[in-house]
N, C-alpha and C positions, 0 to 999 in steps of 0.2 A: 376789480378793474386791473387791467394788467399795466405795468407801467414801461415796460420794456427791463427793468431792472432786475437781474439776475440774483440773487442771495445766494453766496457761496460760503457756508459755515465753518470749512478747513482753511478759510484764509483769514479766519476771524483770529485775534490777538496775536497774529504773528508780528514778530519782534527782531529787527533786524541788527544785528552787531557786529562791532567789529572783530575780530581776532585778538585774544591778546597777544600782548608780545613780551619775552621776559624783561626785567629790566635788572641791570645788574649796578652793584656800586661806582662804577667806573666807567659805566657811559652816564649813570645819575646826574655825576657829579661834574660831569666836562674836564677833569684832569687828562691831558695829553701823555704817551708814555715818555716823552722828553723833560715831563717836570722830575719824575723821581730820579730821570740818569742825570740830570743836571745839579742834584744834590748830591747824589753818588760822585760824581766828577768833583765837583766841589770840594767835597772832603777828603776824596784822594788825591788830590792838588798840593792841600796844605799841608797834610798828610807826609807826602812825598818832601814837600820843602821843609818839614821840621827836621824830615831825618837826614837829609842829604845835603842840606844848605849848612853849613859849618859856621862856629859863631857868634848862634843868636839864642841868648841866655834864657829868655822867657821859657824856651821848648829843653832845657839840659835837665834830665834824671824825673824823667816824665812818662817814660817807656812808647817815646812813637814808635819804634820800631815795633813792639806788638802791637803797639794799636794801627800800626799801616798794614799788617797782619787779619787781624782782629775785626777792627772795625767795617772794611768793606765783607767780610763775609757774613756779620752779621746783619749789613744791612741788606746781600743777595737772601738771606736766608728762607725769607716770607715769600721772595717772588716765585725762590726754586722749589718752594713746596708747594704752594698755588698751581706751578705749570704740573709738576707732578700729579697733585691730585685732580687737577679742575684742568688745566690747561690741555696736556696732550689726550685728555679723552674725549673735552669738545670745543674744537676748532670755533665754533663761534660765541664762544660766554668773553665778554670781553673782561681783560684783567683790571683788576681793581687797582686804578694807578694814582687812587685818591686815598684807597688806606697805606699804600706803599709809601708812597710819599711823606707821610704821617710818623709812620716807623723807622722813615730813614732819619727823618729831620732832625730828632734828639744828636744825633752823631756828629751832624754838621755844628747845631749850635755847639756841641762841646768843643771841637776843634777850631772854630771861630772863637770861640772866647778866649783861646789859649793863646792862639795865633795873637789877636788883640791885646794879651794880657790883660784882659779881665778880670782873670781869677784872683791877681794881686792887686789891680788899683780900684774895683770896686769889691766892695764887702759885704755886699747883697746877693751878686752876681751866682754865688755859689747855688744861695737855697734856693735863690729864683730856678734854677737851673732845674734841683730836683724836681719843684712842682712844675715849671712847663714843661721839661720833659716827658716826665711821665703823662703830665696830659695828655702830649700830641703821641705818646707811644702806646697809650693804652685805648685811646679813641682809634687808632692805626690798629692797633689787635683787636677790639670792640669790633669793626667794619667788619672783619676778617670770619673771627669766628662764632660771637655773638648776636648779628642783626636778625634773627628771627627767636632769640629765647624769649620766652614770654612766663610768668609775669613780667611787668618791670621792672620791680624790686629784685626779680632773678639776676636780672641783666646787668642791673646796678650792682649786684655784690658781685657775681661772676667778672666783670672788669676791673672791680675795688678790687676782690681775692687776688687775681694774674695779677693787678700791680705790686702789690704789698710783696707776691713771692718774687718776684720781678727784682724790687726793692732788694730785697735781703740777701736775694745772689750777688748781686751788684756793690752791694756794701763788702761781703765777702770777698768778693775779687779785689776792691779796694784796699782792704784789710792785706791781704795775700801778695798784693802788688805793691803796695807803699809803706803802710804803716806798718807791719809788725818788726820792721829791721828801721824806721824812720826815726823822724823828731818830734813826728806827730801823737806820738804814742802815748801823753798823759789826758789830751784833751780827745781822743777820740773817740771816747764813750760817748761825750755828751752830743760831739756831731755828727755821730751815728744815728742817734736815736733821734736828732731833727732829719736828718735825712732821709731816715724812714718814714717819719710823720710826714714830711713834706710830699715824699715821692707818692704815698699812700692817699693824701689828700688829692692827690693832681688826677690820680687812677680814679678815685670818684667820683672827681669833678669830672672827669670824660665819660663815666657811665651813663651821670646826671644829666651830660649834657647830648649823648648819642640816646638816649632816651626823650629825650624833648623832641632833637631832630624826626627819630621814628613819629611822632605823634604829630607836627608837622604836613609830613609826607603824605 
């Protein structure tokens, strides 16, 4: 019996879908690119007023003059490699202004707390320092270069390792800019070596913790 009904076997399990679309760290995350220039600005601000405002003892034998230097090129540094590699080859990958932001942050809290003097009337302020920093700098480098290594445990030491070496330049420069001509010179073995442990915990904590995110997602 015929029913009128036609059986068409090339339209049997067809499957309609969408297109994908890439999705990149920085439209993920909804960071605008005026949050990282608004940290940048920020710290070249105070920046600017340690070295040029005359008078105000907290900021005297502190070296802002290299760190007014310093510090803002360290924090263009991530954006001006990104546009180099990623940036001017495709116009539409949008920049990661969630791990930028991430990288610059460590910078500002250091010059806020100086600004504040922090570093003298609280006595925690310091190591706290090392472990948030490196967290938000190694989760900020994590976004960057890591978010697709896998296993996890890769990714986790790969972010611990960059912090740790991270760590040890940073203590060096310390060493080189204060302490080997300073007063600090009997005790700074020993907060050395918390500041590495600190800073190295914070990098793990971010591997630990951009590894959960990934899993998440």
């Amino acid at each position: 019996m015929c029913t009128g009904h036609h059986h068409h076997p090339d339209r049997e399990n067809v499957v309609l879908t969408e297109p994908h679309e890439p999705v990149t760290v920085g439209s993920r995350s909804g960071v605008r690119w005026w949050v990282p220039a608004l940290v940048l600005l920020a710290t070249v601000t105070q920046l600017a007023v340690a070295e040029w405002w005359p008078g105000i003892e907290r900021f005297a034998d502190k070296a802002f003059g290299a760190r007014l230097l310093s510090y803002p090129a360290l924090m263009l540094f991530a954006p001006a490699v990104w546009w180099f590699i990623v940036g001017r080859r495709d116009r539409a990958q949008s920049p990661p202004y969630a791990a930028f932001t991430l990288l610059m942050l460590p910078f500002l809290i250091d010059v806020t707390g100086n600004s504040l003097d922090l570093y003298d009337t609280l006595d925690w302020w310091d190591d706290a320092n090392h472990y948030v920093n490196w967290l938000f700098l190694l989760a900020g480098l994590g976004l960057l270069v890591a978010p697709e290594i896998r296993p996890d445990w890769a990714m986790v030491l790969l972010v611990a390792g960059l912090g740790a070496i991270l760590a040890i330049g940073w203590e060096l420069g310390e060493w080189f800019t204060f302490i080997r001509h300073g007063t600090e010179l009997d005790t700074a073995y020993e907060d050395t070596l918390g500041d590495l442990t600190l800073g190295t915990l914070g990098s793990l904590t971010a591997g630990l913790l951009l590894v959960w995110r990934r899993r998440r997602a």
